[in-house]
N, C-alpha and C positions, 0 to 999 in steps of 0.2 A: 541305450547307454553306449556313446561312443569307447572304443578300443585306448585302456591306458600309455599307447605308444605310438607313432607313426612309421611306420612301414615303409624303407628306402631301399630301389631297386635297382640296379645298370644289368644291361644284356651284353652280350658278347655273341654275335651270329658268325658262324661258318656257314657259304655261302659257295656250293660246287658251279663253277660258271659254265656256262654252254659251248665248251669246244670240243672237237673233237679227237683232238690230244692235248698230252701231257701240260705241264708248266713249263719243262727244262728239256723236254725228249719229243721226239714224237710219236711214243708211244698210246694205244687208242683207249680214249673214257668209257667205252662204250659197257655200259653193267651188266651184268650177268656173266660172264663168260666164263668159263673153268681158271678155277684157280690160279696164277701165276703163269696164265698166259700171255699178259698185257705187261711185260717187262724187259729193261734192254739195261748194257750196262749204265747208263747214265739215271736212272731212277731207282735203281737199287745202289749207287754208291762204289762204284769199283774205281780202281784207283788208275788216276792216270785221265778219266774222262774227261769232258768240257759240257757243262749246263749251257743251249740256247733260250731264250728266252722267247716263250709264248706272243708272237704279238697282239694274237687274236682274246687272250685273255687278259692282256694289258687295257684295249680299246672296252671291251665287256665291263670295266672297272672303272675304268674311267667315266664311261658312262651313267652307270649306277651313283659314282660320289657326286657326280654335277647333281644327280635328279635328287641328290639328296642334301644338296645345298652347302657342299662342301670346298675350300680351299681346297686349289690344285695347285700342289709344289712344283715349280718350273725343271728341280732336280731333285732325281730321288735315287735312291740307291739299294742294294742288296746286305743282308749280314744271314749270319750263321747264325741260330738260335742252339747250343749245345744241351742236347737230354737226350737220354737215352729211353727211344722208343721199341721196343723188341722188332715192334714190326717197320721200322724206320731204320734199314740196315748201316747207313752210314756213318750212325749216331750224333747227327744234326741234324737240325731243318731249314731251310731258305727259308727266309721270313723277310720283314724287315721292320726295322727296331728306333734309330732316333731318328730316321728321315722318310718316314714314311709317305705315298706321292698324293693324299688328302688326308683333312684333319681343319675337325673344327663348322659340322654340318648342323640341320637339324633336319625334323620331320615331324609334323601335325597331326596331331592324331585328336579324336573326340568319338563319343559312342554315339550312334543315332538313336539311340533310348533316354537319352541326357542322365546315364548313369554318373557321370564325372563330367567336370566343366574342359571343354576342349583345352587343349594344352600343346605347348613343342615343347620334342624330345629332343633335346644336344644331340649331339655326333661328335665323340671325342676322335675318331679314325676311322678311315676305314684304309685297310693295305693287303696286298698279295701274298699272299706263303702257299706250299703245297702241304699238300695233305701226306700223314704218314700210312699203312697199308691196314688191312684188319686181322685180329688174333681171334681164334674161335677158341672157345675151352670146352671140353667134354667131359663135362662130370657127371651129366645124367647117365653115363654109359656104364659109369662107376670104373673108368679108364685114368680121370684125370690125366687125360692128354692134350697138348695146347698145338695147335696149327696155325700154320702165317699162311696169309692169303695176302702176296703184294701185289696187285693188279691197280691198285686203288693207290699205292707210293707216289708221291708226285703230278697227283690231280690237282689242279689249280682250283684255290681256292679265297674268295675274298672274305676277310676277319672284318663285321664291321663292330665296334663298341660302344657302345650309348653314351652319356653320361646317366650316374643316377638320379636321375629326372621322374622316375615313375612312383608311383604310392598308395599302390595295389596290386593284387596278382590282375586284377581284370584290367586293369591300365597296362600292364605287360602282354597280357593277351591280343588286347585291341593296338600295341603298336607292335606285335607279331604279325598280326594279320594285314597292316596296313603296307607294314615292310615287303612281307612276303605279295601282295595286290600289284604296290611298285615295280617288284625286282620280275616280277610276271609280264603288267603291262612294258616291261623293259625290253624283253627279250633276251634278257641275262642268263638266264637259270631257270629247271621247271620247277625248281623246290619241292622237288619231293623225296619227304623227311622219311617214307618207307625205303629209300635206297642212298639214305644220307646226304641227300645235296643240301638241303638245310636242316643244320645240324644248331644248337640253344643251349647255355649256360648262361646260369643267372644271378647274380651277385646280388646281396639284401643283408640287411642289417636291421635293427627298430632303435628308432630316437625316442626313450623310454621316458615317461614325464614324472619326475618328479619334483620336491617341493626346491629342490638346489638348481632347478632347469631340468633341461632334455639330456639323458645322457645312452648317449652309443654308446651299442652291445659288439660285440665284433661281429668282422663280415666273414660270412659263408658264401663257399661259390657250388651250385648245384649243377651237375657236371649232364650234356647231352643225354637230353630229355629230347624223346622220336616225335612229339603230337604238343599243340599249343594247348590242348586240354589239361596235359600231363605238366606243361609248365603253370598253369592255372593251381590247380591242383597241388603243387611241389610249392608253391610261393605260401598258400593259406596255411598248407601242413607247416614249412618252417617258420613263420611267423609265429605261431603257436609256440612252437618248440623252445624257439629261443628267448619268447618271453619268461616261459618257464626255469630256462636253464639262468636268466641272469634274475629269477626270484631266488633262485636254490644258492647260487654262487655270489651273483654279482657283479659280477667279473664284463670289463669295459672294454672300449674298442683301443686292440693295444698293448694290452695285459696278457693275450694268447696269442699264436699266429693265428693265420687266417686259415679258415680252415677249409677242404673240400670234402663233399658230401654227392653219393649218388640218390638217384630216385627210384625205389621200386612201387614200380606200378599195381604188383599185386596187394602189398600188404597195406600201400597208400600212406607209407612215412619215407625220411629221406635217412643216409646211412652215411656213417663216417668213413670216407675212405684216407686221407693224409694229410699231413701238414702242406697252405702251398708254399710253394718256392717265392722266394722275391726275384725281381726282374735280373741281377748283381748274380744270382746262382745261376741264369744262362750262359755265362761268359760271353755275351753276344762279341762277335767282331765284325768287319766287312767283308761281303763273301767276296774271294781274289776274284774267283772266276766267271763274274759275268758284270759287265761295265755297267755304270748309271746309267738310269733313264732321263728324256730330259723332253719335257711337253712344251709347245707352243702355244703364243696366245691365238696361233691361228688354227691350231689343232683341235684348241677350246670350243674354239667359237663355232669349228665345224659338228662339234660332237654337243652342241645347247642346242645348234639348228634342228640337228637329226632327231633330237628326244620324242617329239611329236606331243601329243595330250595326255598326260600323266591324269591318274584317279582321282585327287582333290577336283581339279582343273574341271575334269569330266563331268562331278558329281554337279559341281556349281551353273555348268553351262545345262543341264538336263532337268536343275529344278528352276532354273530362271526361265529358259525355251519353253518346255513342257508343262510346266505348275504343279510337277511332281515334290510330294515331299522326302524332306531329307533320307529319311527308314527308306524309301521307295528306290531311292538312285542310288541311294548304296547298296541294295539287294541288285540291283540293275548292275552296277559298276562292278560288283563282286564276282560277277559270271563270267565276266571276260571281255576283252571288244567284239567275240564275232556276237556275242548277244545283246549288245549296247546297239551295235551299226542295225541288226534285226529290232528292235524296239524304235530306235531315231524310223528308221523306213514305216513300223507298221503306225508309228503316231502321225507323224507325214501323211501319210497317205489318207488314215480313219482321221484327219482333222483334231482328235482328241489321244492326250497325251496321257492322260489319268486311266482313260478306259483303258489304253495299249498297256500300260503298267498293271492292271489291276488284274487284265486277265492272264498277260507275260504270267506275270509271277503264283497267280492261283492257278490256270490251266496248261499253259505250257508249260513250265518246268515239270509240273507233277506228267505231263505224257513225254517230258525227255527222259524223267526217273524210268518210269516204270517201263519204256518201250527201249530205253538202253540206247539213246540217240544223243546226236552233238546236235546246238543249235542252226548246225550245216547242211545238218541229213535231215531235218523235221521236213516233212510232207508239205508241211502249208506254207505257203511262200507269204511274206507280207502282204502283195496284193491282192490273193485270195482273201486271206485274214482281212483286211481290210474293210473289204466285200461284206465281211458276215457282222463287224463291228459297226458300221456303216446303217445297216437294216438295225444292229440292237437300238443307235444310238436314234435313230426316225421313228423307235417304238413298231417298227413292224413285228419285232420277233421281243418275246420278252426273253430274259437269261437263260430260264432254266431251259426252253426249246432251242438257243442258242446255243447251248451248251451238247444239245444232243446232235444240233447240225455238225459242233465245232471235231464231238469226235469222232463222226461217220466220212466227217473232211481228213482228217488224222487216219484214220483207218483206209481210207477210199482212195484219197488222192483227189476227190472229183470238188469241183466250186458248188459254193453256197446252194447258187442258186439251182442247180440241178437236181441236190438232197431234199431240197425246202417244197419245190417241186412234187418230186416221186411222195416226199410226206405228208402230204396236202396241206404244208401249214397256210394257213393264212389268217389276215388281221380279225380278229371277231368285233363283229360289228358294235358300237356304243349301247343301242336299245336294246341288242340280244345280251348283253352284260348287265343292263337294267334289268331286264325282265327276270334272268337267271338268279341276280340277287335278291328279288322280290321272292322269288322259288323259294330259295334256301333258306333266305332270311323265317320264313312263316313254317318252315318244317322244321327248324332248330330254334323253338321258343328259348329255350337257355341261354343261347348266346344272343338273342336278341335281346333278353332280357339286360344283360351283362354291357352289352353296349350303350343299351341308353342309359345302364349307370355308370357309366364312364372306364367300363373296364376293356377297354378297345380291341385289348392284345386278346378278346376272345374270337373275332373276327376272323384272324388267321386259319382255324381248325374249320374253316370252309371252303379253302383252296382245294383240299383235295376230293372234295365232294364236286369243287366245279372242274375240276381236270378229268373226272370222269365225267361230265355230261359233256363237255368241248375240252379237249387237250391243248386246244390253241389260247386258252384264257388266256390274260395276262393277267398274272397273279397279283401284282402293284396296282393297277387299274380295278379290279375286281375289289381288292380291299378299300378301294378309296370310296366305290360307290355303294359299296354298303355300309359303311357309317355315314352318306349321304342318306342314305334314304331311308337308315335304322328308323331314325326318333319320327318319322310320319306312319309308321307300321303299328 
């Protein structure tokens, strides 16, 4: 039974861009450092200062709205956004507000399970502001004392906002993931949401059905959630909630303000924290102190050239080339380019595009997990790898022998054929696999029996009785020809 409401989403991403200072100073991003070490007067607000403006996080932004199909405003300019953030000592923020420098993008998103029908996501904006610094509270100390840590004042940061286009937590998820794949393949940002560079708020409502029409509930906005799990998670919990709350009340989009709500991850419900503000309570104005910006069509055109092959792009070109499926080049696409450029080499090379994906992702990732390696530092070079995919694929070696060359190659360092060598594998001959199945077949009357009534899948539970007479069976060979030669036994 489908859900009595529809479930409407927009995102709103904070996005720390990759420089190595400031937005307005040139003070350094760099995280970790002791406290309120990374500040000058210009990012804390002293009076009398002058904001420069980042160029290198201007070009970062620029970049990211093109790949995201957005108008670029020829001029654009700065304002004040007024609120008072404790740890935002100046008591505004550079932002900017009616003339933001893109607006009006989208991005594609679909799940490779064909959970949802592929869809584009709007882009109502995306625009620069800095970030304001971080408050710690200590109340497990039973102190209740609060600390500013500004080191973090004045890091540049791009706001991009959706339209509400999504109508699911898992359609928010999957255009979290996609964005974040982008802003990666970009060179933009590492996005890592453990030290806040991408930072998630999510704005939802339900268009409730009833017999008068769909009628919105008001919108809640759920305030920087650390993990795309936890925005999963925060979207199905409120969707519940608020279906609930407008059974109890009623009450429609309009009728309350809109309200903000946090997430706790422990108890796995979301929490009322304040009424928002409307845009009218920032007082925004223009900030005096630092002139507009103003892009060229020829600026454009240098920064479309530069993009390079963005992840849709990628996916498209790896199942058309290779014959890999969709689920496949997206696990591919999802690691990074230094493990796409490693698969394009080892397909190249082993002629087969399936085998290099099927083993990528079944043997080598799990010997990148668990050996604590980048796909830089793995031992086995393509061409080796090649080497060993090369013999599975002419049936010299079958998998599972394959598989024990592939990790003494991982462990060793040493090629194929040296391992394959020292472990005497070699092809077992066609009549010695006849003979052997005649063997077995005639000491396991039960599964002989089972076969010639059609029950095939008992055939299997004789592989490991032929790996100990010859370890070089080929276990697919072996089962073919004793259901060839069951029904004459």
């Amino acid at each position: 039974m489908s859900a009595p409401y529809d479930i409407v989403i927009g995102l709103e991403i904070h996005v720390q861009l990759l420089t190595q200072s400031k937005l307005f100073c040139g003070c350094s991003t760099r995280f970790g450092s002791p406290p309120n070490t990374q500040t000058c007067p210009v990012c804390i607000g002293m009076p009398g200062v002058m904001p420069v403006m980042n160029r290198r996080a201007f070009e970062l932004s620029l970049r990211t709205a093109v790949a995201l199909n957005c108008q670029i405003a020829t001029y654009t300019k700065w304002d004040r956004k007024n609120y008072y953030y404790p740890d935002l000592p100046k008591g505004y923020q550079i932002s900017q507000y009616d003339l933001p420098f893109s607006h009006d993008g989208w991005l594609d998103i679909s799940d490779p399970k064909d959970k949802f029908q592929p869809k584009r996501v709007g882009i109502i904006r995306a625009h620069l502001e800095e970030d304001a610094g971080k408050s710690m509270h200590d109340e497990a100390a039973g102190q209740s004392d609060s600390r500013i840590d500004l080191n973090r004042t004045g890091t540049p940061l791009l706001e991009i906002v959706s339209q509400p286009d999504m109508r699911s937590a898992l359609e928010a998820k999957t255009f979290l993931n996609e964005l974040k794949l982008l802003l990666t393949y970009l060179g933009v940002s590492d996005c890592n949401m453990q030290e806040g560079s991408l930072r998630v708020d999510a704005n939802i409502n339900l268009h409730v059905h009833t017999p008068d029409g769909k009628v919105p509930t008001p919108i809640v906005e759920i305030k920087n959630m650390n993990s795309f799990r936890a925005v999963e998670r925060a979207l199905e919990y409120e969707a519940g909630r608020q279906y609930q709350v407008w059974q109890e009340t009623g009450r429609r989009l309009g009728e309350v303000p809109k309200q903000t709500r946090g997430w706790d991850d422990q108890a796995n419900v979301t929490r009322g924290q304040r009424h928002k503000e409307e845009s009218s309570d920032y007082r925004y104005f223009p900030e005096p102190d630092l002139v507009p910006v103003t892009v060229s069509e020829s600026q454009l055109a240098e920064v479309r050239a530069g993009l390079g092959e963005l992840p849709a792009a990628l996916r498209t070109r790896l199942e058309a080339t290779y014959g890999i499926k969709p689920y496949d080049s997206d696990v591919l696409v999802n690691q990074g380019p230094p493990l796409v450029d490693y698969f394009v080499e080892l397909a190249t090379l082993s002629g087969d595009g399936r085998l290099a994906s099927n083993w990528i992702q079944q043997d080598v990732l799990r010997e990148l997990n668990d050996r604590q390696l980048t796909i830089e530092t793995f031992p086995v070079r393509p061409a080796a790898f090649a080497d060993l995919l090369s013999r599975v694929k002419r049936g010299d070696l079958d998998t599972s022998r394959a598989r024990e060359v592939f990790i003494d190659m991982v462990s060793s360092g040493r090629p194929a054929e040296e391992i394959i060598r020292e472990r005497g594998i070699t092809q077992v001959d066609e009549s010695e696999l006849i003979a052997l199945c005649r063997e077995l077949l005639a000491k396991n009357p039960k599964i002989l029996t089972d076969i010639k009534e059609g029950r095939t899948k008992a055939a299997g539970a004789l592989i490991g009785q032929a790996k100990k007479v010859n370890p070089n069976v080929n276990p697919s060979r072996l089962l073919e020809i004793c259901l060839e030669v069951a029904p004459s036994l």
